[in-house]
N, C-alpha and C positions, 0 to 999 in steps of 0.2 A: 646268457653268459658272454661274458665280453672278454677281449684278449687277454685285459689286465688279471684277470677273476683265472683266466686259462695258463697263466702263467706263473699264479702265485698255489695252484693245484699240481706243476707238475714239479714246484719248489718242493713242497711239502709232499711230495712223492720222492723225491731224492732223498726225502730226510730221513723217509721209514723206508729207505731201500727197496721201494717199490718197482718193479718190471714194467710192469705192461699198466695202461689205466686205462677203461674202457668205459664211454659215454653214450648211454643211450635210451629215449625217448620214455619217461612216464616210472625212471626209475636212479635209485641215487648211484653217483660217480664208485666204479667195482675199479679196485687198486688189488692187484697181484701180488702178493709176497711171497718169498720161497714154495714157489708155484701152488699156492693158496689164493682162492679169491676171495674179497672183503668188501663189503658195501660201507661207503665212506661217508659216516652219514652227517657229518660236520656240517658238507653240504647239502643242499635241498636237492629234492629230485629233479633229474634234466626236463626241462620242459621242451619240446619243437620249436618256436621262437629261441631257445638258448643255442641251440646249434645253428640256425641260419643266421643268427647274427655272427656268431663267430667266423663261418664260412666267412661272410660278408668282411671280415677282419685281419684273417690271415690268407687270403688265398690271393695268388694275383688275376687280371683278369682273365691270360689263357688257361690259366688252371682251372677256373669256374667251368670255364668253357667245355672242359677237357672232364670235370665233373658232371656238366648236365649231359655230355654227350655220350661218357660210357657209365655212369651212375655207380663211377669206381676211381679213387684217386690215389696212388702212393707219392710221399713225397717226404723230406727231411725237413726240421723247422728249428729254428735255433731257438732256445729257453735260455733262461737265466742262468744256469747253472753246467751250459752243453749241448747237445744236438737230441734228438730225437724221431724217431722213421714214423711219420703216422698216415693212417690208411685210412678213409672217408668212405663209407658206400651208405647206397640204400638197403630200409629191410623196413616192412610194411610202410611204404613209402615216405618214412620217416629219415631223416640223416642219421648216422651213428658215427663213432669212432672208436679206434682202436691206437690206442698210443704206446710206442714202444721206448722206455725212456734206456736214452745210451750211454756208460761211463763217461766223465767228462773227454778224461785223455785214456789212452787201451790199455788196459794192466799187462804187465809182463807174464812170460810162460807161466812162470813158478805161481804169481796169484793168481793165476785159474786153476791150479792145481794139475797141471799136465807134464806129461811124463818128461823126464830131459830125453829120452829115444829122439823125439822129435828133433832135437841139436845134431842130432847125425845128417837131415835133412842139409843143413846149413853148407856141406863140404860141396854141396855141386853148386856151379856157378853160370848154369844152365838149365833149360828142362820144367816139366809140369808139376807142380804140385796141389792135388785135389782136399779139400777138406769136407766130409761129408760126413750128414745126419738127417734125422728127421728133421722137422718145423721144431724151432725152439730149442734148438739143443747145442748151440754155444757156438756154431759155426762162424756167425760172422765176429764174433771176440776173438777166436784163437786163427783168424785170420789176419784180426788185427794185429794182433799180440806179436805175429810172428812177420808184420809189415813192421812193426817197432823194433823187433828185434836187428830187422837189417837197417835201419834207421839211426840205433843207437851206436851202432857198430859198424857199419861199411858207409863208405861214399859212394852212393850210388842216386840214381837218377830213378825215380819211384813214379809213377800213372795209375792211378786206379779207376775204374771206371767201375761206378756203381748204380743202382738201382732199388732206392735212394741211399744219396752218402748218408752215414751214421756216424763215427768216429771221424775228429777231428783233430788230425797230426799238426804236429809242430816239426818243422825243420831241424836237425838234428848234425848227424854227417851227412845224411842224405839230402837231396829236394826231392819232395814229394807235391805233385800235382793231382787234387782229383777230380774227376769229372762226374758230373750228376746224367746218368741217360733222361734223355727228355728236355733238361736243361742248357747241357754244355754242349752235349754230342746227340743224338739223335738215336742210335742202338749200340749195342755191346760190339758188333761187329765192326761197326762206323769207332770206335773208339780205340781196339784193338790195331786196326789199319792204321791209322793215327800213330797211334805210339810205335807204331815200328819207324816211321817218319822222324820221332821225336827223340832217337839215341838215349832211347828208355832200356836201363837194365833190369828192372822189375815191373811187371803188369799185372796188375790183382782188378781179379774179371768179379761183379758182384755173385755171377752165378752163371753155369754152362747151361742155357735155356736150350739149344738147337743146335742142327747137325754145323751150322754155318760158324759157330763163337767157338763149337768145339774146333774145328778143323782148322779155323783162325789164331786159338789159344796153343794148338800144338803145334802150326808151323812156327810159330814166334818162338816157344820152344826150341824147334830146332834151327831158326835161326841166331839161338846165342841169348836170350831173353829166359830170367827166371818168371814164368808164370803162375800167381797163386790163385785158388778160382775156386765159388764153393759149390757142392750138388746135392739135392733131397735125394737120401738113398737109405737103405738099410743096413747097407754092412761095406765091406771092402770090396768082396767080388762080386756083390752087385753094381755098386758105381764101374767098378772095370766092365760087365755086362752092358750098363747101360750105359754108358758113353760108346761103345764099338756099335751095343743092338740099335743104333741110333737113325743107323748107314744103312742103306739101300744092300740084297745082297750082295752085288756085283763093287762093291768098294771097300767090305769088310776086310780081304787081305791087305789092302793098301792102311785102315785103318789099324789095322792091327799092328801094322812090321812103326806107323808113326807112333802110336801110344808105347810099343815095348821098347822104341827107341830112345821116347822122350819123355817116359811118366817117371820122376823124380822119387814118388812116392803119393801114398793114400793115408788121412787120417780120420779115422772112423767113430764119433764119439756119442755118447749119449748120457741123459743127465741120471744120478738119483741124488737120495738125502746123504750129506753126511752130518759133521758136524766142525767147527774150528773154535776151539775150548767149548765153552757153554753154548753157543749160539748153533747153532742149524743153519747148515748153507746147501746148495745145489751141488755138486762137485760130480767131476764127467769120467765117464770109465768107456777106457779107446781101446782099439785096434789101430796098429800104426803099422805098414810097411813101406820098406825101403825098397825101392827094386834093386835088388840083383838081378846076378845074370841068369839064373837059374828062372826065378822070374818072369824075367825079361824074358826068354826062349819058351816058357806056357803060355803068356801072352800073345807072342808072335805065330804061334803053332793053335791061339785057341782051347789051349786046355784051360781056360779061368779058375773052373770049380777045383783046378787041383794045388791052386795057390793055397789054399787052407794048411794043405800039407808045410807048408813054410812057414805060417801063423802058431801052428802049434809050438813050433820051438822059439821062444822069445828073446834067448841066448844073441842070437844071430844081430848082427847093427841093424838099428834102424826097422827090429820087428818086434812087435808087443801085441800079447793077447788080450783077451778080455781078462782071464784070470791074473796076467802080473801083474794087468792096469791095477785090478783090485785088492793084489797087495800091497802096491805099492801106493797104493792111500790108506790101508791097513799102517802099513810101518811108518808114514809120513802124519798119522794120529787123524786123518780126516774122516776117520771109519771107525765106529764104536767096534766092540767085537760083536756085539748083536748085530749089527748092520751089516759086517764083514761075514756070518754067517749067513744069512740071509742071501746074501748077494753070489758069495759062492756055490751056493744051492740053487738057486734059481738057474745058473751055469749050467748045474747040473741035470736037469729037466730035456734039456737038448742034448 
């Protein structure tokens, strides 16, 4: 398989709104659709020669380098149609791939189907705000979405630093610079420092890996910088747990009084089926909070697990449960009633 052959597959993966497309050794090209896999059989099966030519074609040379030396490679590559995050590794000493294909430009809140709660986030002009899920479950779009949102709307000075870049903004009100880790800047930390140099009002971090990007993302925070930044977690007050449980004990009080100071808010999402007319889509059902000061004061004192209590009532700005999420794509048609039944019973088990 040669570039041209690799580029006219992830064409024709844009066209049947294909996710992910994954290439590997003695079997044909598996194309993802509404988290369904499909063997693409158009194509022939990948042979070993197909993949190290291709390496051979798109990689540059410290990438190869950077391949043979940890036999793992992430990296962003531009296609005909947009960007793409693709990851190289080995596995029975053969290459494989895993190609992540990205919306050209980031769709707005509304096309991903998320709640407008989230526009309460918008009112501070300051402060952290965390977007977390599992693997796959929409985090880096509704990061974008909401990198567009102050794009299309504020004059501001925008830094991303990612790990690899995937969306590809356009100048709007704002400038937006992004930085590829590995590429432009060398770590998330090395990038963060930076931008505070660079009279950035927005820093969107690709992900809080360590105690160091944390403690990094939330002084910038409190130095006047809206920080967006995404983390694998399961819920709300787990990402709150695990961004504090991060810290040695002797520096949890200090982390606590900066997070209850500076965390903006948390958006907590994950995928199922719904539907937008006849078609079958993904659509995401969050937990969203906004810190208050109620909040804010469990945080600083350590009580996490009792933030729940403020989750239940979704009344509140800038707080939504699982259950309104789920109404609210019930009322919004993106929920059959079977599906909307389903889904609130499933609630109910916990």
């Amino acid at each position: 398989m040669n570039k041209a052959t690799f580029l006219e597959m992830i064409a024709k993966g844009r066209t049947y709104k294909v996710t992910d497309i994954h290439l590997i050794v003695d079997d044909f090209p598996v194309f993802r659709v509404n988290d369904r896999l499909y063997r693409f059989e158009e194509y022939p099966p990948v042979r070993k020669e197909n993949l190290e030519i291709l390496v051979s074609e798109i990689l540059t040379d410290k990438e190869k380098e950077i391949l043979n030396k940890k036999k793992e490679l992430d990296f962003s590559f531009k296609d005909l149609g947009g960007n793409c995050r693709i990851n190289i590794f080995y596995e029975r000493e053969n290459l494989a791939f895993a190609i992540r294909i990205v919306n050209k430009e980031p769709l707005a809140l509304e096309e991903l189907n998320l709640s407008a709660k989230i526009n309460d986030f918008y009112e501070d002009t300051n402060g952290l705000i965390v977007v977390c899920g599992k693997s796959s479950s929409g985090k880096t779009s509704t990061v974008a979405a909401m990198i567009e949102k102050y794009n299309r709307e504020k004059a501001y000075n925008i830094i991303t630093i990612e790990d690899p870049i995937e969306y590809i903004y356009k100048n709007q009100k704002s400038i937006i610079r992004q930085r590829e880790v590995g590429r432009d800047v060398k770590s998330y930390t090395d990038g963060i420092k930076s931008a505070l140099r660079q009279n950035a009002d927005v820093i969107m971090l690709g992900e809080l890996k360590d105690t160091e990007s944390i403690e990094m993302a939330l002084l910038a925070a409190e130095t006047g910088h809206i920080v967006l930044a995404t983390l694998h977690s399961n819920g709300i007050i787990d990402s709150i747990d695990k961004i504090i449980g991060m810290f040695n004990e002797d520096r949890k009080d200090y982390i606590q009084r900066l997070v209850a100071s500076n965390l903006i808010g948390v958006i907590h999402q994950e995928f199922t089926e719904g539907v937008d007319g006849e078609e079958k889509i993904k659509v995401p059902i969050c937990e969203i909070m906004y810190t208050n000061s109620g909040i804010q004061n469990l945080i600083k004192t350590g009580k996490i697990s009792q933030i729940s209590s403020f989750l239940d009532v979704s009344g509140r700005k800038g707080i939504l449960n699982k259950q309104e999420s789920i109404k609210e794509l019930y009322r919004g048609k993106k929920l059959t009633p079977e599906q909307f039944e389903k889904e609130i019973k499933s609630l109910r088990k916990f």
